[in-house]
PyMOL CGO cylinders between C-alpha atoms (Angstrom):
from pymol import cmd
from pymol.cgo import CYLINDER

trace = [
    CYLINDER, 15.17, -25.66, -16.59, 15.77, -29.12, -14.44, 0.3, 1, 1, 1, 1, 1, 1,
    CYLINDER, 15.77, -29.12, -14.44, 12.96, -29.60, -12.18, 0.3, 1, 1, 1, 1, 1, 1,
    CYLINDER, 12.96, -29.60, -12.18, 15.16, -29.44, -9.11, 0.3, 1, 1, 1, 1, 1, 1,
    CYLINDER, 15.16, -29.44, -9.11, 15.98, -26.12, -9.94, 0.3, 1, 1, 1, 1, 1, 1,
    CYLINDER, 15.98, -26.12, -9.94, 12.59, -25.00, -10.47, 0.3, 1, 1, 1, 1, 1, 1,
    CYLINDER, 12.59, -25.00, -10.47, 11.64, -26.69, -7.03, 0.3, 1, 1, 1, 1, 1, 1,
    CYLINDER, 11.64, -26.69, -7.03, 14.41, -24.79, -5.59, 0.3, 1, 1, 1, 1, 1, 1,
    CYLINDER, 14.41, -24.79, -5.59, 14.04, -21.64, -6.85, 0.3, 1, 1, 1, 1, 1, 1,
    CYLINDER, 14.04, -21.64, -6.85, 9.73, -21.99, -6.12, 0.3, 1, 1, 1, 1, 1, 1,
    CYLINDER, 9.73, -21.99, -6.12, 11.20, -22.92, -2.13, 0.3, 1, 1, 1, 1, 1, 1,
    CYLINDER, 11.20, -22.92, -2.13, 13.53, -20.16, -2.26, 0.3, 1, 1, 1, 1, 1, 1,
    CYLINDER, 13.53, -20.16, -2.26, 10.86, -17.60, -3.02, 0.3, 1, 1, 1, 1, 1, 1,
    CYLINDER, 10.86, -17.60, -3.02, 8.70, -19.12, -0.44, 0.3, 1, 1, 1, 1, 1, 1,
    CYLINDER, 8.70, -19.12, -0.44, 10.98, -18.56, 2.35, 0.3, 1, 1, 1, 1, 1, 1,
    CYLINDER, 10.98, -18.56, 2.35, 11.53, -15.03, 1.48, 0.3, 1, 1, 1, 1, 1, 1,
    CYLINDER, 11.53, -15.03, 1.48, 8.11, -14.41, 1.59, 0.3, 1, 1, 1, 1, 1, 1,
    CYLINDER, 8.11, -14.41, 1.59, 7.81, -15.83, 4.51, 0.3, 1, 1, 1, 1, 1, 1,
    CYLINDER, 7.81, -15.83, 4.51, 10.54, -14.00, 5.74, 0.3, 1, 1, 1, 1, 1, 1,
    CYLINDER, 10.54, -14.00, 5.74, 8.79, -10.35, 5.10, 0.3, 1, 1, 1, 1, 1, 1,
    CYLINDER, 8.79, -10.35, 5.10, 5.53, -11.64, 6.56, 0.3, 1, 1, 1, 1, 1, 1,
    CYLINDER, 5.53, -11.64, 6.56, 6.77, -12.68, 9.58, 0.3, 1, 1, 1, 1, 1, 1,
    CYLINDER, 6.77, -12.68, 9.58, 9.09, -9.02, 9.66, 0.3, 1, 1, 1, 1, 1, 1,
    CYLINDER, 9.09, -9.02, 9.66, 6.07, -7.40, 9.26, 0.3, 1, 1, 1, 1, 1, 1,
    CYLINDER, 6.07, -7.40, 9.26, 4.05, -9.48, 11.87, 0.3, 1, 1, 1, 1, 1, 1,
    CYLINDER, 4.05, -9.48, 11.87, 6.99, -8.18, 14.72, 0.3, 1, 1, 1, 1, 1, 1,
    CYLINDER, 6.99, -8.18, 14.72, 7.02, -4.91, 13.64, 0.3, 1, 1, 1, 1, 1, 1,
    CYLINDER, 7.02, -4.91, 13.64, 3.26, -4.50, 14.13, 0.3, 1, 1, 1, 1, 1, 1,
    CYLINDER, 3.26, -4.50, 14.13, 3.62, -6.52, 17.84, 0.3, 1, 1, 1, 1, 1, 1,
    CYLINDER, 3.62, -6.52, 17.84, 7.10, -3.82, 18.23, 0.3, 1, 1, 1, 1, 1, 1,
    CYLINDER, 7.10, -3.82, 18.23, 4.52, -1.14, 17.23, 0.3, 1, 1, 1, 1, 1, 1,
    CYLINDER, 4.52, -1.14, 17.23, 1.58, -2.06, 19.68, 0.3, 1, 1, 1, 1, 1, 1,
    CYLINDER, 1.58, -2.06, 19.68, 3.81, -2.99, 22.47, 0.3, 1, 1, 1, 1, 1, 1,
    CYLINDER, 3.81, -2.99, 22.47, 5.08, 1.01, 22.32, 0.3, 1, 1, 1, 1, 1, 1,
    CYLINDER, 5.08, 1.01, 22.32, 1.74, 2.05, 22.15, 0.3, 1, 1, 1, 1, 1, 1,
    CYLINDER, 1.74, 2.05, 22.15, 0.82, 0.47, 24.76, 0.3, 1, 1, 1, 1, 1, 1,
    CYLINDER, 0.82, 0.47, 24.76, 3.59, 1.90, 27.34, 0.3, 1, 1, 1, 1, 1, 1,
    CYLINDER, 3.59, 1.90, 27.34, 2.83, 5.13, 25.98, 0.3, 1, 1, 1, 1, 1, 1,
    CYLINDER, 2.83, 5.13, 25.98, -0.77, 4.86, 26.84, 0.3, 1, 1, 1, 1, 1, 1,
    CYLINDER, -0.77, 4.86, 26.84, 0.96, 3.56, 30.62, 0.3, 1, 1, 1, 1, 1, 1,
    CYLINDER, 0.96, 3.56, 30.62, 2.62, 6.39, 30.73, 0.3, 1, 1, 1, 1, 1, 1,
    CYLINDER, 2.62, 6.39, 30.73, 0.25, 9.15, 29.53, 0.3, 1, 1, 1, 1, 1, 1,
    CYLINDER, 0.25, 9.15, 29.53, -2.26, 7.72, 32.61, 0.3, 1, 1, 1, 1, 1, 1,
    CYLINDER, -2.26, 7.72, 32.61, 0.87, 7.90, 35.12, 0.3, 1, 1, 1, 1, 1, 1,
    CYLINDER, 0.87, 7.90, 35.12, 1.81, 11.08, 34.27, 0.3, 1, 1, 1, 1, 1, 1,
    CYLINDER, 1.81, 11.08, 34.27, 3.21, 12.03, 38.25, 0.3, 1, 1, 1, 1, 1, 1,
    CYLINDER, 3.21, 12.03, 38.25, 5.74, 8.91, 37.44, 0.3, 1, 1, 1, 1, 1, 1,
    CYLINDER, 5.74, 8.91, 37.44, 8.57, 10.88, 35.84, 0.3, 1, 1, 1, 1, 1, 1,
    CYLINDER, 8.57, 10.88, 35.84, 10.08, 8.05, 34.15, 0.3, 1, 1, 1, 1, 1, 1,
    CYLINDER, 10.08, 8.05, 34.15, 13.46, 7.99, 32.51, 0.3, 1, 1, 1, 1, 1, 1,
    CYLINDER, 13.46, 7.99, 32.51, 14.26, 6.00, 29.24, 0.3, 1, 1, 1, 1, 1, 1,
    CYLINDER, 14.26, 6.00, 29.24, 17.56, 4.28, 29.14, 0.3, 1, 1, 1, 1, 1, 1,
    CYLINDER, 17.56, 4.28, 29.14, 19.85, 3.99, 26.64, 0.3, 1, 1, 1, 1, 1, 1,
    CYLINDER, 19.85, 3.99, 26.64, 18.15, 0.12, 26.45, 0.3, 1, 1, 1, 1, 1, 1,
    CYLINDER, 18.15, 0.12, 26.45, 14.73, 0.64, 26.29, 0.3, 1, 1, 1, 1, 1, 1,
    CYLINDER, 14.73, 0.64, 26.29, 14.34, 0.88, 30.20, 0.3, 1, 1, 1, 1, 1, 1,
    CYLINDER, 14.34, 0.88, 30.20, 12.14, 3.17, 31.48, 0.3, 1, 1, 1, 1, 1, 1,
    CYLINDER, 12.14, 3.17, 31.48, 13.12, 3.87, 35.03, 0.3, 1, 1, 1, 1, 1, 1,
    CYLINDER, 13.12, 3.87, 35.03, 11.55, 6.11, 37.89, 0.3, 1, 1, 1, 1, 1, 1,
    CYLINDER, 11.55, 6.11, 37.89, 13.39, 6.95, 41.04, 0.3, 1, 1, 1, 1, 1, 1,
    CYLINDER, 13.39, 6.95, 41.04, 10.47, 6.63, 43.30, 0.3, 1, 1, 1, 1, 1, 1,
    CYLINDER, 10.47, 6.63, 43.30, 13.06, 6.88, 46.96, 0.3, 1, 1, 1, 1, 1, 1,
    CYLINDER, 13.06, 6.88, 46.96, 16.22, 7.66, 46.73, 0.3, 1, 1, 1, 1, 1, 1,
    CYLINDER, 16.22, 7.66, 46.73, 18.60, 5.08, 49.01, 0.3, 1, 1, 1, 1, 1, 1,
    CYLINDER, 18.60, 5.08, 49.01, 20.69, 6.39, 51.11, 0.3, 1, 1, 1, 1, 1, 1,
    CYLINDER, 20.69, 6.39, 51.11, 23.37, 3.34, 51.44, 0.3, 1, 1, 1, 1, 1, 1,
    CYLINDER, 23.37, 3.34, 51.44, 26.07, 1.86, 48.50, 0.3, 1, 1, 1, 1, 1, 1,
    CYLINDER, 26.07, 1.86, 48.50, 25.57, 1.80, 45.08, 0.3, 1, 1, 1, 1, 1, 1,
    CYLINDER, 25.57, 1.80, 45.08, 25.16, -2.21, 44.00, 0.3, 1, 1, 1, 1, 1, 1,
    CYLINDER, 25.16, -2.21, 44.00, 28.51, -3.05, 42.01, 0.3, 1, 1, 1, 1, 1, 1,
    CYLINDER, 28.51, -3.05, 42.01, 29.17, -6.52, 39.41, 0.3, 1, 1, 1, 1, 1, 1,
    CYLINDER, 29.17, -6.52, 39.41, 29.00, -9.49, 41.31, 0.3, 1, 1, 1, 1, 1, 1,
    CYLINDER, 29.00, -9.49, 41.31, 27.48, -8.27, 44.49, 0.3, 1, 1, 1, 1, 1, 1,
    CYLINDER, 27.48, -8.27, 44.49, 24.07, -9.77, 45.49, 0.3, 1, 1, 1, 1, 1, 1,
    CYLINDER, 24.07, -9.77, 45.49, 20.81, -7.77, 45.61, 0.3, 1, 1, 1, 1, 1, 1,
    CYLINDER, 20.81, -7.77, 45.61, 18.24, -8.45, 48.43, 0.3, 1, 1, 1, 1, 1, 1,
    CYLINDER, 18.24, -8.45, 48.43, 15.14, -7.12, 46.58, 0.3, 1, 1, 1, 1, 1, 1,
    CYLINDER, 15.14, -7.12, 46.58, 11.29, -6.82, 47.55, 0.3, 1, 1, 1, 1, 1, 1,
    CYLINDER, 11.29, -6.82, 47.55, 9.33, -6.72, 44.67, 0.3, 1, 1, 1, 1, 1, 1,
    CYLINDER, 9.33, -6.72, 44.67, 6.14, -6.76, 42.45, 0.3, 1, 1, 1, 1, 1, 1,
    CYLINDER, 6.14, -6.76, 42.45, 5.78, -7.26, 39.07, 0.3, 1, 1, 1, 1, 1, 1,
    CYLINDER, 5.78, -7.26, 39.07, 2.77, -6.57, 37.06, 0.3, 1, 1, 1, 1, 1, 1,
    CYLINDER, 2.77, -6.57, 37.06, 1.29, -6.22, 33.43, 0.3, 1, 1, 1, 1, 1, 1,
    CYLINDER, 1.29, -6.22, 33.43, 0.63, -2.33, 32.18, 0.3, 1, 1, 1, 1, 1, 1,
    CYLINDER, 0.63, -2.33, 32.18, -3.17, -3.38, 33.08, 0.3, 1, 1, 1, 1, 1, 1,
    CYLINDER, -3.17, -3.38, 33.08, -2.12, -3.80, 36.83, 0.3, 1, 1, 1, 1, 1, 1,
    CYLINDER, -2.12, -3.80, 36.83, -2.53, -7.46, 36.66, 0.3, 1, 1, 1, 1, 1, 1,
    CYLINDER, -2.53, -7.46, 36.66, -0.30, -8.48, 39.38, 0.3, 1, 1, 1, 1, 1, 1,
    CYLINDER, -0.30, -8.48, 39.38, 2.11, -11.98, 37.77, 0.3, 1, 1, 1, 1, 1, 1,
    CYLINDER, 2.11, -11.98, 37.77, 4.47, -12.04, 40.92, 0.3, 1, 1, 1, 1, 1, 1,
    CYLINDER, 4.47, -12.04, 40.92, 5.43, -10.29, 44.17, 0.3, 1, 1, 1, 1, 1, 1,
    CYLINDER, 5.43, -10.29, 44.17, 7.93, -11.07, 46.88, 0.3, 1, 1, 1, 1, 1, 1,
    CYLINDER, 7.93, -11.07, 46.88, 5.32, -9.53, 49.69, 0.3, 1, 1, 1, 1, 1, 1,
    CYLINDER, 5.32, -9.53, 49.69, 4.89, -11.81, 52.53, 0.3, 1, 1, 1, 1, 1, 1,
    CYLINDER, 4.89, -11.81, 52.53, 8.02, -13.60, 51.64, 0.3, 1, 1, 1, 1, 1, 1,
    CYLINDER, 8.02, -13.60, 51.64, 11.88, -13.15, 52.42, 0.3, 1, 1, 1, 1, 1, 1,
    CYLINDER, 11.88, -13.15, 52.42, 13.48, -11.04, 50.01, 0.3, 1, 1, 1, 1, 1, 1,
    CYLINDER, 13.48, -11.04, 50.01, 14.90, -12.36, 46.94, 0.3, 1, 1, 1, 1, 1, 1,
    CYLINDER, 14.90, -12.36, 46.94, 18.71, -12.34, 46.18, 0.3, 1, 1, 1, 1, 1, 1,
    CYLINDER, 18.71, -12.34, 46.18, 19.83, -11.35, 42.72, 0.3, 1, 1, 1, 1, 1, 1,
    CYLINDER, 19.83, -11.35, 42.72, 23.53, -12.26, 41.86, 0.3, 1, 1, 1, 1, 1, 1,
    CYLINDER, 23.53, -12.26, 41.86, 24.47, -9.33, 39.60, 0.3, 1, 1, 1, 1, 1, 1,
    CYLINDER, 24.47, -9.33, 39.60, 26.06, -10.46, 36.26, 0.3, 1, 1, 1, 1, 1, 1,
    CYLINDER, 26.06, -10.46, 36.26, 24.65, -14.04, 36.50, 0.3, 1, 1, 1, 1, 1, 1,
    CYLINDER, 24.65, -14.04, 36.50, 21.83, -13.01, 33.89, 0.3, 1, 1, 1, 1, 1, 1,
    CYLINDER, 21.83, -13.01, 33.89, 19.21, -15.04, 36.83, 0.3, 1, 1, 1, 1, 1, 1,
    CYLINDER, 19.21, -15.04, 36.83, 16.76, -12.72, 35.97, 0.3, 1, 1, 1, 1, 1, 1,
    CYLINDER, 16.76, -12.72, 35.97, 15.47, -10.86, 32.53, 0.3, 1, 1, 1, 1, 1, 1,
    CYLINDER, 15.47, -10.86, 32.53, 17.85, -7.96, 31.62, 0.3, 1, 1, 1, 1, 1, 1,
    CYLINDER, 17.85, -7.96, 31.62, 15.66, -4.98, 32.50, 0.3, 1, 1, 1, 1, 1, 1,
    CYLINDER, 15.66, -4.98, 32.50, 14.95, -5.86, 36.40, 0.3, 1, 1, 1, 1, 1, 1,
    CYLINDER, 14.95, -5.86, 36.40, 18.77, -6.17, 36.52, 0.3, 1, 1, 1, 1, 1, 1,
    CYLINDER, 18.77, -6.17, 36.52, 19.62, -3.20, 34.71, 0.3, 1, 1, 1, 1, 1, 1,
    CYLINDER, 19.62, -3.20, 34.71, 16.93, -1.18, 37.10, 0.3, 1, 1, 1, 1, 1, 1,
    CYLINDER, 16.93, -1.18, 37.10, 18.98, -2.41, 39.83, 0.3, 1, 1, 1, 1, 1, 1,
    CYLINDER, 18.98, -2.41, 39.83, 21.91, -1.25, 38.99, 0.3, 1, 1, 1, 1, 1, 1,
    CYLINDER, 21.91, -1.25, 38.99, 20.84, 2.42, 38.94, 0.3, 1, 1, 1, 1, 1, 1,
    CYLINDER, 20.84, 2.42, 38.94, 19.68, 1.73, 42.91, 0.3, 1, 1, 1, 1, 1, 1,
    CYLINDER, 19.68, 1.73, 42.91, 21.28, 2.76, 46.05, 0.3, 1, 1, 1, 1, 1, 1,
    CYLINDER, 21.28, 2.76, 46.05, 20.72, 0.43, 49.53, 0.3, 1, 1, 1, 1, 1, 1,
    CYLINDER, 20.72, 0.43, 49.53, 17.66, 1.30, 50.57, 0.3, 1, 1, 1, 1, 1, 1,
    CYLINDER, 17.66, 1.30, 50.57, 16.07, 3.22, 47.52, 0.3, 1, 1, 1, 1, 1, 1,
    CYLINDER, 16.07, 3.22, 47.52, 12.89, 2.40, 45.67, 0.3, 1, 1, 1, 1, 1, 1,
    CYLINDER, 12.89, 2.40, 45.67, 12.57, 2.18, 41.71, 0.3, 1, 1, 1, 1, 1, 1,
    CYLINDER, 12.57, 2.18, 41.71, 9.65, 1.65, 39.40, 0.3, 1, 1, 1, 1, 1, 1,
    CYLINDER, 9.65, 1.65, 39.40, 10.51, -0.04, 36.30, 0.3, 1, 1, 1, 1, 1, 1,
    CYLINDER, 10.51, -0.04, 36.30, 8.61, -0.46, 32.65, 0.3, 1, 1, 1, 1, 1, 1,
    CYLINDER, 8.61, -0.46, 32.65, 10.66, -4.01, 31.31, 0.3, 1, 1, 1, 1, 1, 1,
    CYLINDER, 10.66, -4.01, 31.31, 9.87, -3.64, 27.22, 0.3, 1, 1, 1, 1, 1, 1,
    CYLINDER, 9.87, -3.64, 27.22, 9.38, -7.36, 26.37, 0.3, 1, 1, 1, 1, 1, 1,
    CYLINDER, 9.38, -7.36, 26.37, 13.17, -6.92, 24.23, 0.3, 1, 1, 1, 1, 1, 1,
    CYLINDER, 13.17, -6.92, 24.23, 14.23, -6.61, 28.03, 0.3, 1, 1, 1, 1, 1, 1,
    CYLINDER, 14.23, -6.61, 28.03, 12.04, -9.36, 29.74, 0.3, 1, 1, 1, 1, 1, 1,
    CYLINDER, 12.04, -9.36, 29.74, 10.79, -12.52, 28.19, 0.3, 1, 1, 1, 1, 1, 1,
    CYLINDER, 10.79, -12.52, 28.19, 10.59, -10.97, 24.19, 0.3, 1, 1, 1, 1, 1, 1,
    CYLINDER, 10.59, -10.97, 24.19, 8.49, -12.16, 21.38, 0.3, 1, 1, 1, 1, 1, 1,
    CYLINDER, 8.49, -12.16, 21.38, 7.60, -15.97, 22.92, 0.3, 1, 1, 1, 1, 1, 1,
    CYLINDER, 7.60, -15.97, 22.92, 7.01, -14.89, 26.75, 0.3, 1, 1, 1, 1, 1, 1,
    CYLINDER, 7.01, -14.89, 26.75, 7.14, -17.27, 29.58, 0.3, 1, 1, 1, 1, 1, 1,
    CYLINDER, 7.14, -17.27, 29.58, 4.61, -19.32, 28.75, 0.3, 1, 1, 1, 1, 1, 1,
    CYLINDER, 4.61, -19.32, 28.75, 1.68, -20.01, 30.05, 0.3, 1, 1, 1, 1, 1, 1,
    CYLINDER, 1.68, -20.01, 30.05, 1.96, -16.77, 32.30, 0.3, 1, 1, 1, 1, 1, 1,
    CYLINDER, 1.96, -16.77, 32.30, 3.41, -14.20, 30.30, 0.3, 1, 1, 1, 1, 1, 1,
    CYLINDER, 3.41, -14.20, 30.30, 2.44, -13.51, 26.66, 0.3, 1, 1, 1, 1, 1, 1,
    CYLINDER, 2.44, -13.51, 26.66, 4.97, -12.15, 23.84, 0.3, 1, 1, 1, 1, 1, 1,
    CYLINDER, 4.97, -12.15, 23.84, 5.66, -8.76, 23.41, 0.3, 1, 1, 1, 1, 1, 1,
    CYLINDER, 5.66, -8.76, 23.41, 4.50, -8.05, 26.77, 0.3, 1, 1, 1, 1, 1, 1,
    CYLINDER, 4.50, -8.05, 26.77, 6.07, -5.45, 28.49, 0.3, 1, 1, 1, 1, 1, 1,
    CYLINDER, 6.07, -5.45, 28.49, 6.22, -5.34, 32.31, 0.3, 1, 1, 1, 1, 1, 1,
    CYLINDER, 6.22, -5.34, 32.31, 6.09, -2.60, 34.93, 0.3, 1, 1, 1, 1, 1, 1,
    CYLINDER, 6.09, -2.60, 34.93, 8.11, -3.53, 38.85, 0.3, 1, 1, 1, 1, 1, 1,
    CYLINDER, 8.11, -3.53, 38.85, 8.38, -2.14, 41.92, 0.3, 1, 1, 1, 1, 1, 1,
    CYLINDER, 8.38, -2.14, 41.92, 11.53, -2.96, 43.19, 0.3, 1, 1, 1, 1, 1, 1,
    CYLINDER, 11.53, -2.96, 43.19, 13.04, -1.82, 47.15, 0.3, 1, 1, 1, 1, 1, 1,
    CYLINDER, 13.04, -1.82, 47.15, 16.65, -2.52, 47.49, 0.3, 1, 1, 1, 1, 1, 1,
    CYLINDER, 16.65, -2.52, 47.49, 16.83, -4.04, 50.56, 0.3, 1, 1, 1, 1, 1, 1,
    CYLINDER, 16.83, -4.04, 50.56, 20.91, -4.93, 51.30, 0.3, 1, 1, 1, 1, 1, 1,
    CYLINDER, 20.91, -4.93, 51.30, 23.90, -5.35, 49.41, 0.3, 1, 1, 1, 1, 1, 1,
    CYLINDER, 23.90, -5.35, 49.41, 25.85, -7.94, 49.82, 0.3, 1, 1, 1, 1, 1, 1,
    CYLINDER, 25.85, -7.94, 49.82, 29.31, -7.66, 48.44, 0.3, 1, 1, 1, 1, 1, 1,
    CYLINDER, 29.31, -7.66, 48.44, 31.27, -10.41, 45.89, 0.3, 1, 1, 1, 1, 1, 1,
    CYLINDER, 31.27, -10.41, 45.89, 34.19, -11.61, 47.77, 0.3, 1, 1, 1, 1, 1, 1,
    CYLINDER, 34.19, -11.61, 47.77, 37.37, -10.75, 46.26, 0.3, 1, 1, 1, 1, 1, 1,
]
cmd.load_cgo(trace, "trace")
């Protein structure tokens, strides 16, 4: 055998080892992350929480009363976001509400996707899996990896996309 084929076939091996380790490395972070949200949701157990089709787990805390949120529209929100510890990362309290464009991918998947189930005026509480929110690298510094993420969100107005 030529020694570049030796080399090659030594890097080859190398990579699919490295390959299986690092599989096995996201399926144990996959595995905690779930254990984790059930542990959320065994200690919330009045939270009645749906699971989506995604991955979203979604409770209908009030029901709104005004139009359902279609593509394009905007979303005035209120919000807080926190870790499954009830470490609080962000909230819109105190502050004007914040506008989602709906389709624009501004924010991570799940808070739009929670959304999108609201009516005007209805409240939601939200568990983001990380595959949903900021995945296996975060947002770094503030938000590790496979860190999933529970929101309040209020649905403030609508305001429609302009033909």
């Amino acid at each position: 055998m030529s020694k570049v084929f030796k080399s090659l076939s030594l890097f080859i091996i190398a990579l699919f080892t490295l390959s299986s380790c690092l599989k096995t490395d996201e399926k144990n972070y996959e595995a905690n992350e779930q254990s984790n949200i059930n542990n959320y949701l065994s200690a919330n157990p009045t939270l009645l929480f749906e699971q989506k089709e995604s991955g979203l787990y979604y409770f209908q805390e009030t029901a709104g009363s005004g139009d359902v949120i279609g593509a394009n529209d905007t979303a005035y929100v209120s919000y807080s976001g926190e870790f499954l510890n009830g470490y609080q990362f962000d909230s819109t309290t105190g502050t004007d509400t914040y506008k989602v464009l709906m389709g624009s991918q501004s924010v991570i998947p799940g808070f739009e996707e929670a959304i999108s189930y609201m009516r005007e005026g209805g409240k939601s509480i939200c568990i983001v899996p990380s595959k949903l929110a900021y995945g296996r690298y975060g947002y770094q510094p503030y938000i590790p990896g496979y860190t999933p993420l529970v929101f309040e969100i209020s649905l403030k107005k609508i305001g429609r996309a302009t033909q």
